[in-house]
C-alpha positions as CSV (number, residue, x, y, z in Angstrom):
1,X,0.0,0.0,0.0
2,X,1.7,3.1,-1.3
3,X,0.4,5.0,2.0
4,X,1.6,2.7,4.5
5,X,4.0,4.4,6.1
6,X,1.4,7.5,7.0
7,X,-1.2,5.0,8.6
8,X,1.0,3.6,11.3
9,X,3.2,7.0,12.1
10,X,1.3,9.0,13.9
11,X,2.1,7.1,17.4
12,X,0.1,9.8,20.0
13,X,-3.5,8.2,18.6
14,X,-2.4,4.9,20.2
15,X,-1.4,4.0,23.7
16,X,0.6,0.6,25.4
17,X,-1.9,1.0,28.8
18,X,-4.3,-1.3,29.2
19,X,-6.6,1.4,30.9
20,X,-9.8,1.8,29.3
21,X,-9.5,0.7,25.9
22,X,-8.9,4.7,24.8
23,X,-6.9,3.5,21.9
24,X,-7.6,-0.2,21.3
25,X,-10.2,-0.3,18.9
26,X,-13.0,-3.4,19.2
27,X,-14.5,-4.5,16.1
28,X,-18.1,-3.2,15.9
29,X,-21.1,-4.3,13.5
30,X,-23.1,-0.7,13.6
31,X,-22.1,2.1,15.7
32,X,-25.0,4.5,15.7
33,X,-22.0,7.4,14.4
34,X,-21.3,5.7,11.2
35,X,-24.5,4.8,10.0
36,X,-25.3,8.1,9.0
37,X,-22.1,7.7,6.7
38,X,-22.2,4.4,5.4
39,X,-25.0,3.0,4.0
40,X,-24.5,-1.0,4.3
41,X,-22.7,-1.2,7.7
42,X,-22.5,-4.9,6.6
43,X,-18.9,-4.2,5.0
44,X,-17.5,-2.9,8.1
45,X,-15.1,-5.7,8.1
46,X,-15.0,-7.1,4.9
47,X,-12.4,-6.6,2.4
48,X,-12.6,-3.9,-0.5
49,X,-13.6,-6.4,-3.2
50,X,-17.1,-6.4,-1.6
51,X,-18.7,-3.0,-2.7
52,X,-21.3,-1.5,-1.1
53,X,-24.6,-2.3,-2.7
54,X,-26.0,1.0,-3.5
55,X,-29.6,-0.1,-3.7
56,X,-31.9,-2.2,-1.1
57,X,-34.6,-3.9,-3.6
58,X,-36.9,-3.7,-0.3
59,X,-39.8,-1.7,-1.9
60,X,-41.2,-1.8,-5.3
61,X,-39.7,-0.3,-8.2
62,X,-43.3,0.3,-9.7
63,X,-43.3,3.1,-6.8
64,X,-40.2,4.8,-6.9
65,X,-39.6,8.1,-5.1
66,X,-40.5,11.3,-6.5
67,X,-38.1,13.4,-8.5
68,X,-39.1,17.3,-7.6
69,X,-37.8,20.0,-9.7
70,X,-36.1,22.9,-8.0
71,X,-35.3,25.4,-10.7
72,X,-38.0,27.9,-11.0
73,X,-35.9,29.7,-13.3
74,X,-37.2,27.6,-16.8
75,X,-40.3,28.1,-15.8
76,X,-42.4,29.8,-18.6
77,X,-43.6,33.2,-17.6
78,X,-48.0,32.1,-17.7
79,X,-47.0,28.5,-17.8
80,X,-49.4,25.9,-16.5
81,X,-47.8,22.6,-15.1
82,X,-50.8,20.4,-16.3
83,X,-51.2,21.4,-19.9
84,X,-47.2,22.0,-20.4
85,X,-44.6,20.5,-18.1
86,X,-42.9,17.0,-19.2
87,X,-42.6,15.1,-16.4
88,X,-39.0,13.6,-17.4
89,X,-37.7,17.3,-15.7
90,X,-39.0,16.2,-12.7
91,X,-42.5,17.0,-10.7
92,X,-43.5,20.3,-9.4
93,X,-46.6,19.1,-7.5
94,X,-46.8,22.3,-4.9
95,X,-47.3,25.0,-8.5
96,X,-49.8,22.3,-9.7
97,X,-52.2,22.3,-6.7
98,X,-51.5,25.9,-6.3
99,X,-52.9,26.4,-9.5
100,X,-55.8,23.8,-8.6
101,X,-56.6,26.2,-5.9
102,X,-56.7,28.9,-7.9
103,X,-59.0,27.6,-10.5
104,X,-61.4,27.0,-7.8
105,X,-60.7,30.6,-6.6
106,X,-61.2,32.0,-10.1
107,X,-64.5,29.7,-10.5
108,X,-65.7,30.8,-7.1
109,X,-64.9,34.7,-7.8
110,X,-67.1,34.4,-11.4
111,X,-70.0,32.6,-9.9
112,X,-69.8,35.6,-7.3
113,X,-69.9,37.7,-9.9
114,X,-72.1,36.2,-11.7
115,X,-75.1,35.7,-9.0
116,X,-74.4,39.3,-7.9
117,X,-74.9,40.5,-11.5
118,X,-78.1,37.9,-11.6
119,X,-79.5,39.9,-8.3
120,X,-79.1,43.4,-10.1
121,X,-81.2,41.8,-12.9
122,X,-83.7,40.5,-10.7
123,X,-84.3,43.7,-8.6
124,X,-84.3,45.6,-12.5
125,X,-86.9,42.8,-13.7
126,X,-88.7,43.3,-10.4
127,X,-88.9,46.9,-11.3
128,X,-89.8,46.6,-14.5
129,X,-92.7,44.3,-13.1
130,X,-93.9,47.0,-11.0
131,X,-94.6,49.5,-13.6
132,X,-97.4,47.5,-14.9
133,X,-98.8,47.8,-11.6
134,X,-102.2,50.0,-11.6
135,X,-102.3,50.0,-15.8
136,X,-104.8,47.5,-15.8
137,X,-106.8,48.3,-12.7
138,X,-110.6,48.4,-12.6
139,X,-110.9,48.5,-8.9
140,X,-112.3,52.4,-8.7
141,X,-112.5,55.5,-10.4
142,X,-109.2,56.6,-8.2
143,X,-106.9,53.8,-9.3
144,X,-107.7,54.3,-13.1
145,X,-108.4,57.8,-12.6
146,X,-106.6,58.9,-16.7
147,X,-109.4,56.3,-18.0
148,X,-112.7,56.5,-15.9
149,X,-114.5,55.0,-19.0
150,X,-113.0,51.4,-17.9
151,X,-114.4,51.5,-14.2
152,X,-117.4,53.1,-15.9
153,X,-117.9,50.6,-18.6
154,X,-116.1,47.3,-17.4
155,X,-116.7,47.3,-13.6
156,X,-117.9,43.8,-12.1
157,X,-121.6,44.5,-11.0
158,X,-122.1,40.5,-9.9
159,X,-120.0,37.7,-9.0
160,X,-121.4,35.8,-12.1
161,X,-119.5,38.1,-14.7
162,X,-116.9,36.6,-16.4
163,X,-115.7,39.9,-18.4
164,X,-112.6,41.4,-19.7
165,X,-112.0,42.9,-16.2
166,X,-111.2,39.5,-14.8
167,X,-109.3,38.4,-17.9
168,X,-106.7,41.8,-17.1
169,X,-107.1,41.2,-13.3
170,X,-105.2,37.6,-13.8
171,X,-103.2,39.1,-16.2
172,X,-101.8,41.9,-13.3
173,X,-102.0,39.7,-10.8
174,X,-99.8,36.7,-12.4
175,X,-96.8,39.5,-13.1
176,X,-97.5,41.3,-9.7
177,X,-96.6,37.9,-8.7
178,X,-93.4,37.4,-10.4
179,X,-92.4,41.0,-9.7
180,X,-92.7,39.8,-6.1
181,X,-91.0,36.1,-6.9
182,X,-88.1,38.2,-8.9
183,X,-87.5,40.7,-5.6
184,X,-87.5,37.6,-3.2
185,X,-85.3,35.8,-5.4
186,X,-83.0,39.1,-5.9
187,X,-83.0,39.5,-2.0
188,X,-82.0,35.9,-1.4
189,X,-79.2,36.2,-3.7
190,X,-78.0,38.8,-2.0
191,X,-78.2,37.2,1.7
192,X,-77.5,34.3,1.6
193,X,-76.3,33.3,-2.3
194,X,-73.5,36.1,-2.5
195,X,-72.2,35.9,1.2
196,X,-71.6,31.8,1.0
197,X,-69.7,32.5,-2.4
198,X,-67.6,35.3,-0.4
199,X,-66.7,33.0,2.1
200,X,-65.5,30.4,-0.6
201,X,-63.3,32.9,-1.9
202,X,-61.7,33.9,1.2
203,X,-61.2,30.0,2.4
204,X,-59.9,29.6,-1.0
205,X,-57.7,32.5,-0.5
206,X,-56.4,31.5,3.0
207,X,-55.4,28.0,1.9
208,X,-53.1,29.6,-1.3
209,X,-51.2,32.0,0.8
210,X,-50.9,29.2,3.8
211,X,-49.1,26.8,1.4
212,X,-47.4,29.8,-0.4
213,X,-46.0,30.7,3.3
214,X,-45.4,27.0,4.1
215,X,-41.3,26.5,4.8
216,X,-41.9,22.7,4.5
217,X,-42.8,23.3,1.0
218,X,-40.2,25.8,0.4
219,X,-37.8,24.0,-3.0
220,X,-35.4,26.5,-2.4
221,X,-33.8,24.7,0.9
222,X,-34.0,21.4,-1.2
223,X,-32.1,23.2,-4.7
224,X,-28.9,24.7,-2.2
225,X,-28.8,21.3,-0.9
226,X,-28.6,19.6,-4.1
227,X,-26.4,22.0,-5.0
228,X,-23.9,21.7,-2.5
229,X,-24.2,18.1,-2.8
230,X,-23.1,18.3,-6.4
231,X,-19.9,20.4,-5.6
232,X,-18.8,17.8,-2.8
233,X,-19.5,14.9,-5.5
234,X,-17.2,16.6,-8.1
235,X,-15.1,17.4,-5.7
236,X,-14.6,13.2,-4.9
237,X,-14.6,12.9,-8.2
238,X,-11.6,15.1,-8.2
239,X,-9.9,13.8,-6.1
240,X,-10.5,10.1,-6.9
241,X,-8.6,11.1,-10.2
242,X,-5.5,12.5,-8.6
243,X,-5.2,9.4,-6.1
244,X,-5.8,7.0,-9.4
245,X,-3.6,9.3,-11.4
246,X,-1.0,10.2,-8.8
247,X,-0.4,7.0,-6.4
248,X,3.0,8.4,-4.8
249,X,1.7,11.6,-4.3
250,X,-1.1,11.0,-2.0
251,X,-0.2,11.7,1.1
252,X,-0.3,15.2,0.1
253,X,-4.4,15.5,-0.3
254,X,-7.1,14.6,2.0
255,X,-8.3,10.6,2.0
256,X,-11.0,10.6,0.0
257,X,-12.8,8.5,2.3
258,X,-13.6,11.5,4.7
259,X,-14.6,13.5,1.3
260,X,-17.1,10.3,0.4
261,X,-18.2,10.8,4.3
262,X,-19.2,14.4,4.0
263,X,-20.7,13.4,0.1
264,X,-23.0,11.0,2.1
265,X,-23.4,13.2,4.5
266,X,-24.8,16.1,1.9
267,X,-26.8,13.8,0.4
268,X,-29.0,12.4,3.6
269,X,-29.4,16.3,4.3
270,X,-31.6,16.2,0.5
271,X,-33.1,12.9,1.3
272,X,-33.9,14.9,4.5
273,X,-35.6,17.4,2.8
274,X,-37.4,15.5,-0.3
275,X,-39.4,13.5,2.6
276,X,-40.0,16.1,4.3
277,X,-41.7,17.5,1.2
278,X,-42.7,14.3,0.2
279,X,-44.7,13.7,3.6
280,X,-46.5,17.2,3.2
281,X,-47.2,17.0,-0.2
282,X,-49.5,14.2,0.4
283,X,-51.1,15.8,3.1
284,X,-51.8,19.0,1.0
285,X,-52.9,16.6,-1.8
286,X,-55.5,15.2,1.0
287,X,-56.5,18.4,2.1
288,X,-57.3,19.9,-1.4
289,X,-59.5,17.3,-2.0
290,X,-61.2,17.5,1.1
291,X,-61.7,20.9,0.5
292,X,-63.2,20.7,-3.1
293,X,-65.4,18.1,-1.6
294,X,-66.5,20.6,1.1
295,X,-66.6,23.2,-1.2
296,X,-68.9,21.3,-3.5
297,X,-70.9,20.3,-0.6
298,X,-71.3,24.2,-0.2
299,X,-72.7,24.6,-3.3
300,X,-74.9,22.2,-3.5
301,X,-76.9,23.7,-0.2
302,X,-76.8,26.7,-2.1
303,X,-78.8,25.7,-5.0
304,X,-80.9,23.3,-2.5
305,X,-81.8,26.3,-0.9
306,X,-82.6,28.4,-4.6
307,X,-84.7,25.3,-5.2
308,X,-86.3,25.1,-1.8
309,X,-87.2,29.1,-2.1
310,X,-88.0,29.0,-5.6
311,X,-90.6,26.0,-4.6
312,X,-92.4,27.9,-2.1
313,X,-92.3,31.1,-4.5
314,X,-95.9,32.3,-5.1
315,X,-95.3,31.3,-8.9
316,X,-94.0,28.1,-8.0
317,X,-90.9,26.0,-9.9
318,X,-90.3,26.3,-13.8
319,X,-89.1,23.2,-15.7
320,X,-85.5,25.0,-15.7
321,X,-85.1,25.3,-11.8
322,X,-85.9,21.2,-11.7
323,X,-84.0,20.4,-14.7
324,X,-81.3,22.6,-13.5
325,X,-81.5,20.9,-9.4
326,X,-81.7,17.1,-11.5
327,X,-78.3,17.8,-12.9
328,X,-76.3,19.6,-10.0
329,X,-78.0,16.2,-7.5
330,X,-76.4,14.2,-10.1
331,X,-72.8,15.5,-9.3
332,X,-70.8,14.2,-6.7
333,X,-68.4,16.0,-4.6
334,X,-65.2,14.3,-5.1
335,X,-65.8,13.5,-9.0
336,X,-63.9,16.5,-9.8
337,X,-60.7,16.1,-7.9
338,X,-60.9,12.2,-9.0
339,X,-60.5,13.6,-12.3
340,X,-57.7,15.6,-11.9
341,X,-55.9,13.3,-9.9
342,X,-56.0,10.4,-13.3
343,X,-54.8,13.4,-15.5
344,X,-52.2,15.0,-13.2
345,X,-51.1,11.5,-11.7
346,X,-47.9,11.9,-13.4
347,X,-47.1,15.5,-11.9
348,X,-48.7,14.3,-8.1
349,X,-47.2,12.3,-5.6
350,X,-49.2,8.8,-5.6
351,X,-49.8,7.9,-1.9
352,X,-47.8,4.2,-2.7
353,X,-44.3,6.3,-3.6
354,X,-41.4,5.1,-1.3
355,X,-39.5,7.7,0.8
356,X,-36.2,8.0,0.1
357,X,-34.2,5.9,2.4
358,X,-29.9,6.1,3.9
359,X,-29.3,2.6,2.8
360,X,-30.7,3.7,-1.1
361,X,-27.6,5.9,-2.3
362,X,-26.6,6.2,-5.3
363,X,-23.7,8.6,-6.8
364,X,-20.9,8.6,-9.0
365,X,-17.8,6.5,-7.7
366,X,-19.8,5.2,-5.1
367,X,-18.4,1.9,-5.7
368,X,-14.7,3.0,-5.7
369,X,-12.0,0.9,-4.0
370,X,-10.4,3.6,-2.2
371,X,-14.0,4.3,-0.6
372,X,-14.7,0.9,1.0
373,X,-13.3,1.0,4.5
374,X,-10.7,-2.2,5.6
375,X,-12.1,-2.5,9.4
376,X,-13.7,0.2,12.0
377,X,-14.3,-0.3,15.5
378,X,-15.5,2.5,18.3
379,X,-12.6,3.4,20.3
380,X,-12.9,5.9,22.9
381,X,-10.8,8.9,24.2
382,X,-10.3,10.8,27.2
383,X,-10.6,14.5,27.3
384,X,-7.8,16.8,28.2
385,X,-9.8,19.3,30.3
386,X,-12.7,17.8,31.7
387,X,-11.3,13.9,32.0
388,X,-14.2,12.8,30.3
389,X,-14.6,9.8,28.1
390,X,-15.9,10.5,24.7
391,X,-16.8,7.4,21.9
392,X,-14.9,8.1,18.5
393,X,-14.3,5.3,15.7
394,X,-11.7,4.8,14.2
395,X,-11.9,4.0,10.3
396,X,-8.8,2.3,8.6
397,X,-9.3,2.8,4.8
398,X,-7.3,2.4,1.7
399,X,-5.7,5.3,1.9
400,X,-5.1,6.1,5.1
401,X,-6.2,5.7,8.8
402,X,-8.7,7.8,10.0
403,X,-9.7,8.6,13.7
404,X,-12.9,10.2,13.2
């Protein structure tokens, strides 16, 4: 070994007294330190020819876990992640229910706008209706005062006549009743319809700037770590090639074993983070549909209740209103979300996807000779100032000996 000489010369790390084993290292299978740095503590002890398996075939590969894509920066300036994004660039499922949301928000602000519109034509209708009031009128000389020849000439001397005056009478009396139908209906839109639709909006509203504010769904944190994961792998890499490329001059670069350490390291911190986003993403997912469901549930009362009040009207229910009420009973609150979900299943995170996991790394040189450690054992030192006894291990690799 071309580094011998360096493992075996630094003589302070080991001492002759049999005290507490400070310096007498004692073969160990997994020390809770290490297992943060080495993904199969299996080949602890076994020679470099065994490489460390990078993946554990425990969970289906028909689930793998989700690839999220951090930079925001090729993203399309009005670009919607349903109709455009390729999914090979990796899932932005956060934007895409974002966008769901605000859909719903854009649907709930038109049908506000819509009904409060529809009660400004109701009251104008209503209005309208009301002029006709008293036009028709042969119930004295003081009502129809411009035409005295009606009351004088058409007035109902016995309950037997069946005349023109009761012809106009039902005629008055049937819009007098939808002038008062078309002001109910305008006064329930405006109590009841609009406010539910308001409320919509601002629950709508809430949600969007909760998840916008949410750190947990933040792909910035995950996008430095990847990032600084990539400059530790490249700088391995690097130095891989000057150990493979340079054998005598080794001892005058670090052991690439501690850079591999602080790789693995790096890269736990971004599995960190992607199940952390993983884990809420699926509870957002859950939420937004039980929201839509509620939400639909909402609306549904509210054109129960435009049914109900349109049924006890004085003019009673058209065959609109109750073809209308057939087709909104007929919907059912999570069809819509059920529907998304098949067409966005390839940007959303299915609930079967695996977390990522310490023992399934995968990088560049991961497999390297000069990364598989010879042996490590715990061995324990005592402090200088305090006296205390602290666990270390000590790692012999390769390259060098390593007391870490």
């Amino acid at each position: 070994m071309g580094n011998k000489h360096r493992l075996f010369s630094r003589s302070n790390f080991v001492s002759p007294t049999p005290e507490k084993s400070c310096n007498k290292p004692s073969p160990l299978s997994a020390p809770p330190s290490v297992k943060r740095l080495i993904p199969s503590l299996s080949t602890f002890n076994l020679p470099p020819c065994h490489p460390i398996t990078p993946f554990d075939s425990g969970r289906s590969i028909d689930n793998p876990p989700p690839v999220f894509a951090c930079d925001e920066l090729n993203i399309p300036k009005g670009h919607f992640v349903l109709s455009d994004l390729p999914t090979g660039s990796g899932i932005r499922p956060i934007q895409l229910l974002l966008e769901r949301l605000d859909a719903w928000h854009t649907l709930a602000r038109r049908l506000y706008e819509y009904f409060q519109m529809l009660a400004q034509v109701e009251a104008q209708v209503a209005k309208a209706y009301h002029r006709l009031d008293g036009l028709l009128a042969f119930s004295g000389e003081k009502q129809n005062g411009k035409h005295p020849l009606l009351y004088t000439h058409f007035a109902v001397q016995d309950r037997g006549h069946t005349g023109i005056q009761l012809v106009c009478d039902s005629w008055q009396a049937y819009y007098s009743d939808n002038a008062k139908d078309h002001d109910e209906f305008g006064n329930f839109l405006r109590t009841h319809a609009l406010p539910t639709l308001s409320n919509i909006k601002r629950e709508l509203k809430w949600m969007t700037r909760t998840i916008r504010s949410d750190d947990r769904l933040t792909l910035s944190t995950l996008a430095k770590l990847r990032d600084e994961a990539s400059k530790r792998i490249q700088r391995l890499d690097a130095q891989l090639s000057f150990f493979d490329q340079h054998p005598h001059h080794v001892y005058t670069k670090q052991d690439p074993w501690i850079i591999n350490a602080a790789v693995i390291k790096q890269i736990i911190k971004v599995y960190q983070q992607e199940n952390k986003i993983h884990e809420t993403v699926l509870r957002l997912q859950h939420e937004t549909r039980v929201s839509e469901e509620h939400l639909m549930e909402e609306l549904q009362q509210l054109f129960r209740q435009i049914y109900s009040m349109r049924e006890h009207n004085i003019l009673g229910l058209d065959k609109g209103i109750q073809r209308m009420m057939d087709v909104f009973e007929q919907a059912k609150p999570g069809a819509d979300w059920q529907s998304f979900a098949e067409r966005a299943k390839g940007h959303l995170i299915s609930e079967n996807a695996a977390f990522r996991h310490p023992d399934q790394l995968h990088y560049p040189n991961q497999s390297h000779p000069l990364l598989q450690p010879l042996f490590a054992a715990r061995m324990e030192r005592k402090s200088t100032v305090l006296h205390q006894w602290h666990e270390y291990m000590y790692v012999l690799t390769p390259a060098s000996w390593v007391p870490a």
